[in-house]
N, C-alpha and C positions, 0 to 999 in steps of 0.2 A: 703537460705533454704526455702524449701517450705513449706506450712501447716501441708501439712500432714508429714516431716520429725518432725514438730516442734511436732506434736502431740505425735510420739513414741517414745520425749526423755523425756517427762514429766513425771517427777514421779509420780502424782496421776491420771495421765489419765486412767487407769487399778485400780487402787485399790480404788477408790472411790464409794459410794453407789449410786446405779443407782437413786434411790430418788435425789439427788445433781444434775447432768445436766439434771434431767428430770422437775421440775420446770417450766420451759420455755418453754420446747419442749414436753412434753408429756399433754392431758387432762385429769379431774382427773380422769376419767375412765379408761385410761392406769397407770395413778400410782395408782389407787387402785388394778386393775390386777397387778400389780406389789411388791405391799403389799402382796397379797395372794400369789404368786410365791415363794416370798424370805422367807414369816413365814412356807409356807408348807417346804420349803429346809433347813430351820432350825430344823424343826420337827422332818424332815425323819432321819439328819444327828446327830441329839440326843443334838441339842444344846438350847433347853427350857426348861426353870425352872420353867417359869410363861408367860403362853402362854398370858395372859388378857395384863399384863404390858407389854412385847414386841410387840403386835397388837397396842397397844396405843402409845408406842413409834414411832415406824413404822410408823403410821399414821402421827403421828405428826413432824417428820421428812422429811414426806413426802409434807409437807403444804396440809394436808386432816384434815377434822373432827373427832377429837375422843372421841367424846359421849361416855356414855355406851353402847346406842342401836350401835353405829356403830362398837366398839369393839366385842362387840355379834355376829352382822352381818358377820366381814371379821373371826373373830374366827369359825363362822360356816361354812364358805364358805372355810374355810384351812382345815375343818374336813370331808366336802362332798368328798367321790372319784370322 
């Protein structure tokens, strides 16, 4: 079997949080873009309760910093059009 067959019978290859293989292969400049992506598409699709505690999570899931000031920072940067 080759890789990539190996790849599309794995079950969390698709459902896993881009943060998890991005680790390694992303810098944190792509996973902070990518922090802001995923809270804006939370936003849009009506699933925030608590925008500060999900940005901190986020982040921290992400292996980024989550200061106040940085939750501030990507919270305003999900809130800019």
């Amino acid at each position: 079997m080759s890789d990539h067959e190996h790849d599309a019978t794995t079950p969390d290859a698709t459902t896993a949080p881009v943060q998890e293989g991005s680790l390694t292969d992303a810098d944190d400049g792509e996973r902070l873009e990518g922090v802001v992506e995923q809270v804006r598409g939370d936003l849009l699709s009506g699933h925030v309760d608590d925008l500060q505690r999900m940005v901190r999570e986020r982040l921290e899931q992400a292996g980024l910093a989550a200061s106040p000031n940085d939750v501030d920072a990507v919270v305003s940067a999900v809130q800019t059009p």
